[in-house]
N, CA and C atoms as a LAMMPS dump frame, in Angstrom:
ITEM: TIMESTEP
0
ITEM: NUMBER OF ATOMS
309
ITEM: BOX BOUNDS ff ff ff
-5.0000000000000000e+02 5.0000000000000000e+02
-5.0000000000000000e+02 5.0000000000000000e+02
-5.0000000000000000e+02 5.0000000000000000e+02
ITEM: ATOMS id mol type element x y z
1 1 1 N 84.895 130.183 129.847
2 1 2 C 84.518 128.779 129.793
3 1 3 C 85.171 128.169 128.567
4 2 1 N 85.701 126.944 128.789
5 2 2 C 86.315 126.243 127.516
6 2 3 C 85.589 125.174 127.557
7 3 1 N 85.192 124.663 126.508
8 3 2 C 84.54 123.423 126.242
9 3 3 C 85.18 122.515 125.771
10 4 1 N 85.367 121.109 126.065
11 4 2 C 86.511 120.42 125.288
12 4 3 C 85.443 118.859 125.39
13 5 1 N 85.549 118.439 124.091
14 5 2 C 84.137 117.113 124.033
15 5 3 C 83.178 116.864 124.946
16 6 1 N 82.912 115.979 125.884
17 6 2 C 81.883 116.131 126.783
18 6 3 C 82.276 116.618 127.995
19 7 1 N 82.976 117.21 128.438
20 7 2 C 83.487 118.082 129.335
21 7 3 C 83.581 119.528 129.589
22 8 1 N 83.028 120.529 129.882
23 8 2 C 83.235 122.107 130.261
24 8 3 C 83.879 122.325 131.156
25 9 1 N 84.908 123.145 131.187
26 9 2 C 86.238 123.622 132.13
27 9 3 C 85.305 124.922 132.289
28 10 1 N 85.044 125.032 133.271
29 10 2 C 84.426 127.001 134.067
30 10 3 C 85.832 126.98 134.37
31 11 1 N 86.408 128.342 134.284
32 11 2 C 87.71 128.657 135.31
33 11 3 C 86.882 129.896 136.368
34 12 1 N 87.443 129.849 137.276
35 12 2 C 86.783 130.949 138.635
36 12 3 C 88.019 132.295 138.317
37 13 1 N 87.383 133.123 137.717
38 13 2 C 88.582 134.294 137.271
39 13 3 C 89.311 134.903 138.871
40 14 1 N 88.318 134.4 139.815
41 14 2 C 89.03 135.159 140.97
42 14 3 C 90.081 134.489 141.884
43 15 1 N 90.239 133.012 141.412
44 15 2 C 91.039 132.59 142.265
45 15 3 C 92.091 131.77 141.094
46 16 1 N 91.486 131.76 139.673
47 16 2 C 92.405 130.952 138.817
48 16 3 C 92.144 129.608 138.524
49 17 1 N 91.534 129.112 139.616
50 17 2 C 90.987 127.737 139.325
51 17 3 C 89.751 127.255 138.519
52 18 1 N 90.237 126.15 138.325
53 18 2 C 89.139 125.777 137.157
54 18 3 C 88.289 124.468 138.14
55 19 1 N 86.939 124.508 137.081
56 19 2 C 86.325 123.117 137.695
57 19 3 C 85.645 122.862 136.69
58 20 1 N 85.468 121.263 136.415
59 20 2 C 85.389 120.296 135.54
60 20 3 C 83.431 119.835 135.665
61 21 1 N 82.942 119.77 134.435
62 21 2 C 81.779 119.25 134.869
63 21 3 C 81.582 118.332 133.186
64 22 1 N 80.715 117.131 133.546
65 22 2 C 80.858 116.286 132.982
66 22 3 C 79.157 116.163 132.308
67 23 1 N 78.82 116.217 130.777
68 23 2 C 77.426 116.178 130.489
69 23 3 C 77.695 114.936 129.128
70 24 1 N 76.061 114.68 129.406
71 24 2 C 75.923 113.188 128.157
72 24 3 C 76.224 114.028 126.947
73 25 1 N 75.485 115.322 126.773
74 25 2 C 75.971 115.328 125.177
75 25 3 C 75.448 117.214 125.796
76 26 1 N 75.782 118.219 124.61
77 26 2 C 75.499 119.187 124.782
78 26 3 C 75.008 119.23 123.067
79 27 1 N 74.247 120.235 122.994
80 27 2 C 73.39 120.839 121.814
81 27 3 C 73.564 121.683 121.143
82 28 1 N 74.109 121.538 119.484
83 28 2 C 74.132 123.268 119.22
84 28 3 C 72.737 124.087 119.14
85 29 1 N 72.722 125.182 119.007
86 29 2 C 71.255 125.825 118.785
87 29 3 C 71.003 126.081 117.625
88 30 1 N 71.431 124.984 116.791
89 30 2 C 71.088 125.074 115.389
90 30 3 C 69.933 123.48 115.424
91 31 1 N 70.218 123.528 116.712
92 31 2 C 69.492 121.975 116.33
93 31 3 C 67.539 121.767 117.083
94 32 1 N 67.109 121.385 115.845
95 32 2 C 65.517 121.665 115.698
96 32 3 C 64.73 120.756 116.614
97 33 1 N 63.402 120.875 116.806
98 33 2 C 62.597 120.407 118.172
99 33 3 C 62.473 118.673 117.787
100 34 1 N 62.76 118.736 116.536
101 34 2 C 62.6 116.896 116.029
102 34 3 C 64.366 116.523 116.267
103 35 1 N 65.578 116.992 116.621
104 35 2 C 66.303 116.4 116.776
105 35 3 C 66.766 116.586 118.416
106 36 1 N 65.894 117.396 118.939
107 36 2 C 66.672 117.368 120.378
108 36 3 C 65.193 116.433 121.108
109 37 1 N 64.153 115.837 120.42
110 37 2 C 63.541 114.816 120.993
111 37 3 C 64.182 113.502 120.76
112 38 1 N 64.667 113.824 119.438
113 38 2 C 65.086 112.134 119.077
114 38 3 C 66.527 111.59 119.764
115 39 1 N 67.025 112.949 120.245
116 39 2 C 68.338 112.897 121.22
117 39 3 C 68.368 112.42 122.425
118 40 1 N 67.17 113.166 123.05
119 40 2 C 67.094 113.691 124.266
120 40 3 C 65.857 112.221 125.15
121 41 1 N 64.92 112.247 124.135
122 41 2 C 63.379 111.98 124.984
123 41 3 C 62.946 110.696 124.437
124 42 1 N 63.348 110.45 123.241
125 42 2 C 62.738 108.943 122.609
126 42 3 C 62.901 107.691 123.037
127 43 1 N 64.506 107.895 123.748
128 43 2 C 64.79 106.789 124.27
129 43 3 C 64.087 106.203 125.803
130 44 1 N 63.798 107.945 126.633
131 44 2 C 63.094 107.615 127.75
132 44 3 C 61.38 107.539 127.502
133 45 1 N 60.809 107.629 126.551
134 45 2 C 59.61 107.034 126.088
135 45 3 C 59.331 106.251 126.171
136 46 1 N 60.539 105.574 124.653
137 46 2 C 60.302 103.968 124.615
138 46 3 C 60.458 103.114 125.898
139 47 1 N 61.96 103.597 126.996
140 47 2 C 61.926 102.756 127.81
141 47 3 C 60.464 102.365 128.984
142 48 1 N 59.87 103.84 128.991
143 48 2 C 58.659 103.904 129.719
144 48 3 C 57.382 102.88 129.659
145 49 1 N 57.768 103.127 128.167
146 49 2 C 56.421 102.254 127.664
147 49 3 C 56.641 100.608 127.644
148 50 1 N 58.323 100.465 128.512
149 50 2 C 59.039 98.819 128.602
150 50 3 C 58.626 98.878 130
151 51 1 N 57.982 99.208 130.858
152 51 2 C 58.118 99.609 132.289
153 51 3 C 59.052 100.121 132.824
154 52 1 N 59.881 101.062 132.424
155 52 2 C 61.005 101.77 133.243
156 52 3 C 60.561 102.824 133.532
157 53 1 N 61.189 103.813 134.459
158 53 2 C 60.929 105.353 134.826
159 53 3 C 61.577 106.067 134.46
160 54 1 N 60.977 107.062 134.056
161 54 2 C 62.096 108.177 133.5
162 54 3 C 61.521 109.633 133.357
163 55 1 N 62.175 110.154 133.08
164 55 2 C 62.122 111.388 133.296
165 55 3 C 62.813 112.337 132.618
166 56 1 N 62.369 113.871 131.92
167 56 2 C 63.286 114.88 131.355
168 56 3 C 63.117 115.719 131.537
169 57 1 N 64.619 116.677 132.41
170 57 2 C 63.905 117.869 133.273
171 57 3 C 64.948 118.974 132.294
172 58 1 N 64.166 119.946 132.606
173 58 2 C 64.625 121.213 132.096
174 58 3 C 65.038 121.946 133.013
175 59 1 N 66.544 122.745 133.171
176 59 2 C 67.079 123.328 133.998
177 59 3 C 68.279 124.403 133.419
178 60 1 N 67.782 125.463 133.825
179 60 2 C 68.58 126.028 133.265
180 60 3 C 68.457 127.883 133.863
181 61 1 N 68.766 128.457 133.207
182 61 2 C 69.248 130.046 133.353
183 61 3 C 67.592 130.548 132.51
184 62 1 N 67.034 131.315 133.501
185 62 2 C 65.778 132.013 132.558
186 62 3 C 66.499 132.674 131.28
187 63 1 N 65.07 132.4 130.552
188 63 2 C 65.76 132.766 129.028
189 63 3 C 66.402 131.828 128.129
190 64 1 N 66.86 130.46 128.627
191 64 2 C 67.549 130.169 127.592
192 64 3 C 66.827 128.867 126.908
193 65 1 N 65.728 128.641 127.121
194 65 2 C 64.725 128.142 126.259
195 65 3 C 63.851 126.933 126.653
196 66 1 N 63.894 126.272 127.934
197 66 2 C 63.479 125.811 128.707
198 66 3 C 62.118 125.303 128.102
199 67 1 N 61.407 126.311 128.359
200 67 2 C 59.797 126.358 128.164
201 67 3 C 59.479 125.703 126.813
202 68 1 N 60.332 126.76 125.815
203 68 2 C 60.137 125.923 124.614
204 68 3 C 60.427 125.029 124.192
205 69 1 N 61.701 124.318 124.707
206 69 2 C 61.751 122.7 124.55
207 69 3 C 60.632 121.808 124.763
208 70 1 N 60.331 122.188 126.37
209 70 2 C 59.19 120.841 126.919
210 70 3 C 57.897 121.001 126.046
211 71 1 N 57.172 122.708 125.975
212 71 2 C 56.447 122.799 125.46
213 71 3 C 56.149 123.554 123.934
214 72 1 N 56.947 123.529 123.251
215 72 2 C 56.678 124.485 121.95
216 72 3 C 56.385 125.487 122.076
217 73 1 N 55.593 125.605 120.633
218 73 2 C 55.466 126.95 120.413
219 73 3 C 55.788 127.935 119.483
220 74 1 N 56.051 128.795 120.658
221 74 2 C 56.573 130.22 119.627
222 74 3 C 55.942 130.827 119.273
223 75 1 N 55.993 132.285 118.853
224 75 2 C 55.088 133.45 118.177
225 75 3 C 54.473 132.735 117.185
226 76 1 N 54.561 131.847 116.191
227 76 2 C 54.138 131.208 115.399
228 76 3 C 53.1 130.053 115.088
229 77 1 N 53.306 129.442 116.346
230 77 2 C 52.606 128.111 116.722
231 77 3 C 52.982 127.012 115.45
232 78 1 N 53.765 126.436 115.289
233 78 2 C 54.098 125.762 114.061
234 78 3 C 54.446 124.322 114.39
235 79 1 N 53.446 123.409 114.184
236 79 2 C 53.722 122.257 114.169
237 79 3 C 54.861 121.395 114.523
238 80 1 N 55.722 121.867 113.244
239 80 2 C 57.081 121.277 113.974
240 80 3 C 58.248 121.86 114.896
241 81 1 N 57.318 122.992 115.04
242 81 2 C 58.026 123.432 116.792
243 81 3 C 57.347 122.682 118.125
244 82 1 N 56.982 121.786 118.165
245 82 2 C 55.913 121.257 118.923
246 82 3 C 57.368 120.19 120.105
247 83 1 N 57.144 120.369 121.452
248 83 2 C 58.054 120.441 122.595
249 83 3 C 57.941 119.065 122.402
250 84 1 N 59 118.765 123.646
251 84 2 C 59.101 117.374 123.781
252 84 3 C 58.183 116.762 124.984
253 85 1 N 57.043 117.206 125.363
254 85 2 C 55.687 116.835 126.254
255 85 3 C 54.98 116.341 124.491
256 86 1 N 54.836 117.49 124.052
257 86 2 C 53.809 116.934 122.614
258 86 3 C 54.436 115.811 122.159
259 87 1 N 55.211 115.789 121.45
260 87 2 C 55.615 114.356 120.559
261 87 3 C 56.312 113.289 121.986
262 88 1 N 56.599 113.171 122.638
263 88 2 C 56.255 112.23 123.74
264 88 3 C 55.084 111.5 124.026
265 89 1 N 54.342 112.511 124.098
266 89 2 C 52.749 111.645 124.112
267 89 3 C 51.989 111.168 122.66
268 90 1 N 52.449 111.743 121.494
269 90 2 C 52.606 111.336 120.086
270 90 3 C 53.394 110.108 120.162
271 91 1 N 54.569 110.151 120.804
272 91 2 C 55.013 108.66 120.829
273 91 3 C 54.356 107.663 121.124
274 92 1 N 53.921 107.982 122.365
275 92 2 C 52.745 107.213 122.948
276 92 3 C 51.279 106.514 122.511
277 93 1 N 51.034 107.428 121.96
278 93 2 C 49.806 107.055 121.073
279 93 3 C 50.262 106.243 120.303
280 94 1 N 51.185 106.547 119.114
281 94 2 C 51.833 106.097 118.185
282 94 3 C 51.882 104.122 118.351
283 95 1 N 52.793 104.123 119.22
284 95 2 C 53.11 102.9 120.296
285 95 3 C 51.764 102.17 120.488
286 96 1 N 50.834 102.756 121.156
287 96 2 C 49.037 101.816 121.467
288 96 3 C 48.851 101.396 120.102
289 97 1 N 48.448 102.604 119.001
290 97 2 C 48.135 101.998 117.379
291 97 3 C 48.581 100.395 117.403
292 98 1 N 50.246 100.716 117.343
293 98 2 C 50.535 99.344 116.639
294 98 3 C 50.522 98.365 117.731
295 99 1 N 50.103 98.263 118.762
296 99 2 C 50.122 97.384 119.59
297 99 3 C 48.632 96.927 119.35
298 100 1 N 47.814 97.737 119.151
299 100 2 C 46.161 97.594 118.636
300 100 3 C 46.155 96.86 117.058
301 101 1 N 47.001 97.246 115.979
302 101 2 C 47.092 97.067 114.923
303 101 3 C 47.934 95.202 115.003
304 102 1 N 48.785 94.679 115.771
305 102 2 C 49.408 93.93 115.911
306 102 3 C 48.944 92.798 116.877
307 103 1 N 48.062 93.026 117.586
308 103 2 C 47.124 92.035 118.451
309 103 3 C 46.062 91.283 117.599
């Protein structure tokens, strides 16, 4: 697999050919549960809470971390490992306050 900016080239070793697939952004795995919400999920929050629909699905190869994105965690249980279901609905709340605080 070659990766080249928002694009991944798979080549098929058995026939030589390659095929092209096209993603909004990809992630290193250096990057922590507060920056792949603020990447990934904040924007479909806020739009939610404008009346839009939205949605963030997890898909992927067992094992490669799925679970712990949406929902945190970890052997640890540590706060700021907390998925993007938790601080989504932290957004949410967040959002009523000042709409309560601002009325």
């Amino acid at each position: 697999m070659q990766l080249m900016f928002n694009c991944s080239v798979v080549t098929n070793a058995a026939s030589g050919s390659g095929t092209s697939f096209r993603f909004d952004q990809v992630l290193s795995p250096n990057v922590d549960q507060a920056g792949v919400f603020r990447l990934v999920a904040s924007d479909v929050v806020d739009g939610a809470l404008s009346g839009y629909n939205g949605c963030v699905l997890a898909y992927g190869q067992t094992g490669a971390g799925k679970t712990f994105t949406m929902s945190g965690g970890g052997p640890r249980r540590r706060f700021e490992d907390r998925g993007l279901i938790a601080r989504s609905l932290s957004r949410v709340f967040q959002r009523a306050q000042q709409d309560v605080d601002h009325s």
